[in-house]
Structures are given as C-alpha cells and as structure tokens.
N, C-alpha and C positions, 0 to 999 in steps of 0.2 A: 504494500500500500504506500502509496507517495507520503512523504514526509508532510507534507501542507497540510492534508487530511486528516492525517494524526494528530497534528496540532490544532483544527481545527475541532475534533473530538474530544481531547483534551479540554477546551472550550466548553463543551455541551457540561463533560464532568464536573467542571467545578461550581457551573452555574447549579446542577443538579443537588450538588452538595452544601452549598449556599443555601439553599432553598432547608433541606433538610435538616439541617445545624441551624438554623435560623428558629424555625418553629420547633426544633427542642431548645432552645433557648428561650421561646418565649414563653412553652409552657413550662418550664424549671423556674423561669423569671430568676436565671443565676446562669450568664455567659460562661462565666468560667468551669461550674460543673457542665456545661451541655459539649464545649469545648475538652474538655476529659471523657467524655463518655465515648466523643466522637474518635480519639484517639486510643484509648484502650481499647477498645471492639476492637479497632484496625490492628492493635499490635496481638492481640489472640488469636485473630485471622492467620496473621502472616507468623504466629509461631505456632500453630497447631499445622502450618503446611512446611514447615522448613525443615523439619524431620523426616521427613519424606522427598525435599527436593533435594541431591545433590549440588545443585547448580548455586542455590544459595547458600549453602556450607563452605562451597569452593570459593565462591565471592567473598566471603570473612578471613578465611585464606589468603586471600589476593590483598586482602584492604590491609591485615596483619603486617604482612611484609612490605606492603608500601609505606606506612607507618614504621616500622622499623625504618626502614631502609631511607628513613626521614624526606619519600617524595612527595610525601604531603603532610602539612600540617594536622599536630591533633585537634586543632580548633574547629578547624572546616568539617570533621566529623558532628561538630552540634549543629547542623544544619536542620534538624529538625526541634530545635529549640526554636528556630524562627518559625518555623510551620505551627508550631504550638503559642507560639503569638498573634499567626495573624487568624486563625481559628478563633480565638479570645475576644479580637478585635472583632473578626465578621457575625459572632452570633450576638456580638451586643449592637451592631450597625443595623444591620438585615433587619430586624423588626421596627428597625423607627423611619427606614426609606425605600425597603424593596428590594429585592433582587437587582432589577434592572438598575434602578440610582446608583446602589452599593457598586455592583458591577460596575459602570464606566468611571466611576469615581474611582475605583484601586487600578483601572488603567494607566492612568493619570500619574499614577506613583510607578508601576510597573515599568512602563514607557520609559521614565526617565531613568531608572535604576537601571535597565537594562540597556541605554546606552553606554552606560559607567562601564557594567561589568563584563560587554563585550570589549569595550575599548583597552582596558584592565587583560581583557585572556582569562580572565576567573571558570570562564566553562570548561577549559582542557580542550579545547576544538582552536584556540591558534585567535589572534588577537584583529579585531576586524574594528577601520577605521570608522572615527564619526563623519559621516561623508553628508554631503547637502541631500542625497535622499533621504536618508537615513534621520536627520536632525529634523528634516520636510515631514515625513513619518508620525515623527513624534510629537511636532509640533498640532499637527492635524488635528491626530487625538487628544489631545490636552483641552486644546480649543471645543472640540464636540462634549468633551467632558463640560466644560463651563456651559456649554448653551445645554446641555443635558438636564443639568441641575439647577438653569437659570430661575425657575418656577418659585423653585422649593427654598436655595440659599439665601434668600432674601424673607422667607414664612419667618424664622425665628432661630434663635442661637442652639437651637436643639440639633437643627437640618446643617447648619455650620459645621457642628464639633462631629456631626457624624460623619459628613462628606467627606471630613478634615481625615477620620478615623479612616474611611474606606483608602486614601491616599495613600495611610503608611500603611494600608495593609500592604498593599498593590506592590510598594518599593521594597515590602519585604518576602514577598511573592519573588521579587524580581531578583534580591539576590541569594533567598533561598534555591534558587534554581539554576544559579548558576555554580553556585555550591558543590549543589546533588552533580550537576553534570562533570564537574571534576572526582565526586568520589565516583560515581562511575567507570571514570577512565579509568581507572586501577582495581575495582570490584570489578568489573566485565559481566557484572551481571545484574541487574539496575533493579530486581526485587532482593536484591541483598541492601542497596540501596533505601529501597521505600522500609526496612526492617530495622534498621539504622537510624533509618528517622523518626519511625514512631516508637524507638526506645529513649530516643532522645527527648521528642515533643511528650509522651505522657512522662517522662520525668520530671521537663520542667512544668509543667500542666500540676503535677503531685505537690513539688515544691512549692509552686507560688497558690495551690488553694490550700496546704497546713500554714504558708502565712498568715495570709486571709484570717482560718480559723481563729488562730493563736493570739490574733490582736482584735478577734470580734469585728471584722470588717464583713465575713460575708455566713453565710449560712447554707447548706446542703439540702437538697430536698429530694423526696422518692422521685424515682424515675418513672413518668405519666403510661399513664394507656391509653395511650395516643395511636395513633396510624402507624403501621410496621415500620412505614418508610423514613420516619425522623428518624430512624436508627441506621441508615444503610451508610452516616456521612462516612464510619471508619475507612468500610470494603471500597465505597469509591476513594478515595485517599490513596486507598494502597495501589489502584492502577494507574491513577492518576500518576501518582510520585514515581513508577516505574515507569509511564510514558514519558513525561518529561527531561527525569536526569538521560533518558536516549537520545532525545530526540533537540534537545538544544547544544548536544555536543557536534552535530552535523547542521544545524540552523544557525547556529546563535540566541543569545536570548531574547534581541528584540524582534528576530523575524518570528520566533517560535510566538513572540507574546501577541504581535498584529496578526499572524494567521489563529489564533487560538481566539481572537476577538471577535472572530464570525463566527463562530458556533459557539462563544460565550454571551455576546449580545442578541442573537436570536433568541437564543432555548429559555434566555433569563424574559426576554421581553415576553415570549410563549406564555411564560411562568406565569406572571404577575397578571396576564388577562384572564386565565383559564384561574390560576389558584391563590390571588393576590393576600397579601398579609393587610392587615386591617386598618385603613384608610388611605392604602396606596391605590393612584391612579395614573393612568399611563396619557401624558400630557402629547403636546405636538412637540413639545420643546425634547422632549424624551424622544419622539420617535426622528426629528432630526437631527439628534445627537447624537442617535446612533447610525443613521444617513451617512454623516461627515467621520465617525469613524472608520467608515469602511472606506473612505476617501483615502484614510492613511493605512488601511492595510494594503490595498492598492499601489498608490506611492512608493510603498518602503520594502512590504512582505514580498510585494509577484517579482521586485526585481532581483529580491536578496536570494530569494527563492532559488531564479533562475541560474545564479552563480555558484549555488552550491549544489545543482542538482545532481552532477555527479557521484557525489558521496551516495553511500546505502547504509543504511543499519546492519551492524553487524551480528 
C-alpha cells in the first residue's frame, strides 16, 4: 500500500480515538484517569501478544544493543511519556470543542514541530531542508486553523485555553513521532516500538495521577457502562504508534503529518455530524478550515511525497 494512504489512515485512527478518549473522559469527568485507562488497555494488548511474537522480542534485542552500543540516547526511549501527555491534554480538550476544532487546532502545533524535527534529522530517515514549499505547507494550515476556530476563539476564554491546549498537543504529537521513528530504526520492528511507549506513557500517566492523589488535587472514579467503544482508544494507539514510527522514517514528519490530515479532518468532521459531543456545531468557518487545509497538504505533502516515492517499507 503506498505510503500516502497509510498516512492518511493513520489520520482516520486518531481522529477515531479522539472521539473515544474524549467521551471517556467526559463520562469519568477526570482527563487524567480516562487518559490511563486508554493506555493500560493498550499496554495488556501488546503484552498479552509479545509472548507469542518473536519479532517483538527480537526488537528489544535490537533496541538493547543500540542503547548499549550508545546509538541512541536513553532519553529518546521516553517517547511515550509524551504520548501520555498529549492523551491528558486531548481528553480534557475534546469535550469543551469537538473532535473537528480539537483536530485542526493540534495541526497547528504539529505543523510547526515537525518542520523543526525534520530539519533537526530527529526521525532517522536523513535531515530534509525547510524549503519555501514546505514552510508554504505549513503556513497554509496554521492559517485554516485560525479561520477554523474563528467562531468559537473569540465565545470566551474557555474556547482560548483549549484551542491553546489542542496546539501543544499537536507539537507534541509532532515530536513524539519523530522520536518513535528513530527508535524504530534500531528496533526494526515498530510494534516493539508502540510496546515501549505505552510502558512508558502508562508510567508516566501512574506517576503524575498518585500526585494528583497525594496533594488532593484530583479524584478517581469507577469506570462507566458506557458504549464498548470508549474503551477501544488503547488497541487503536497500538497500530497507530506502529504505523507511524514506519512510516515517517520514509516521509518525514511533516509530509507524514499533511497527508494524515485528510483522513484526520474528514472522519473527525464525519464524527461530530453523525455523533457530536454536547453543544458542538459544525460552523462554515469549520468546514473552510478544513477547505484551506487541504490546500497545504496539496502544497507541501503531493510534492514531498513524490521525492520520496522510491523508498518502500521494509
């Protein structure tokens, strides 16, 4: 399957998971436990299958001796410490602006992260410059982002701080990913990868809610009986984070992130007609916001695309 496609399903996924971590957070009404749940599901998943796969044994293998063999930092192995941040951040966004808002709003951050950390070589795919497409790109979508949210950031300081929130999710989307796409290189096996990160994210996820506890800032609640699917956010995570760390070491990050923004700005806009969270409404400003960002996956993605089409997944 061509590379662009997969990035653009990767798109569908996390809007899907937005959705799902969203409304377990609003029925917990406690971001940070809906944010844990969604990651420990995922890390049970991927350790009740790791016993049984060689391929991600051999990957911790591979990641050991790179780590020794000091080719990569041990810090870059918390890569999924940020993924347990921006999980945090989006199950407290999602319920006050929507799928679709939240969405082009952490483009925004995305975007610009992941010109840094192409330019940087942080993915392990080789250092690619800031070129006037590529900055045209990103400028695109920033823009569709402000006309996206123009409605709402001027309602009141609530629609402010969360837009503000969807941004760093976005930028830490952007350099979680290029994180993962280096410890890939040396794992060679990108669900040893996605196993790595959710030991990481439910750690730090554990960590910062016994703070919480400890200083009486938040409170735990039973887990609702709600609809199956607020549970599914783990399982998606897990493919998600094994498409990605592949698939931005042959794209880069910021083409991986414009083509992932057409099948993350549709399925989200889908969302919020067909299953909207409670007083979201899908404006014109919304639907040509996400018009003009397809201007810059256009722009930026089809050309960046065509340069690296050689490359395959290995």
């Amino acid at each position: 399957m061509r590379l662009d496609l997969l990035a653009a399903l990767s798109g569908v996924l996390i809007s899907l998971q937005t959705r799902a971590n969203g409304e377990l957070s609003h029925l917990l009404n406690n971001g940070l436990e809906a944010a844990l749940v969604s990651f420990a599901s995922g890390l049970i998943i991927i350790l009740i299958v790791t016993p049984f796969n060689p391929r991600i044994k051999e990957g911790i293998i591979n990641l050991r001796e790179a780590v020794a063999l000091k080719k990569i930092a041990r810090w870059k192995l918390l890569a999924g410490s940020l993924g347990g941040s921006f999980v945090a951040i989006q199950t407290q966004v999602v319920p006050l602006i929507g799928v679709a808002i939240y969405s082009v709003a952490s483009i925004a951050g995305q975007t610009g992260m992941s010109l840094i950390v192409d330019r940087i070589g942080l993915t392990g795919g080789g250092k690619k410059p800031i070129s006037v497409r590529r900055i045209s790109a990103a400028t695109i979508t920033v823009f569709a982002v402000l006309v996206s949210v123009l409605d709402r950031i001027n309602a009141n300081n609530v629609s402010k701080v969360a837009v503000l929130g969807g941004c760093i999710a976005g930028a830490l989307v952007g350099f979680r990913s290029a994180l993962n796409g280096e410890i890939n290189e040396y794992s060679h096996q990108s669900f040893t990868t996605s196993l790595l990160n959710f030991i990481t994210g439910t750690t730090f996820l554990i960590i910062l809610i016994l703070t919480g506890l400890l200083f009486g800032k938040i409170e735990l609640s039973p887990l609702p009986n709600g609809p199956w699917w607020i549970y599914t956010g783990g399982v998606i995570g897990v493919i998600y984070i094994a498409f990605i760390s592949t698939i931005v070491q042959h794209l880069g990050v910021l083409t991986f992130t414009l083509f992932s923004v057409g099948g993350q700005l549709l399925s989200a806009l889908i969302i919020d007609v067909l299953s909207p969270t409670d007083g979201v409404r899908v404006s014109a400003y919304l639907v040509t916001g996400i018009v003009m960002t397809y201007l810059g996956v256009i722009a930026g993605g089809v050309g960046s695309s065509r340069v690296q089409k050689p490359k395959r997944l290995q």
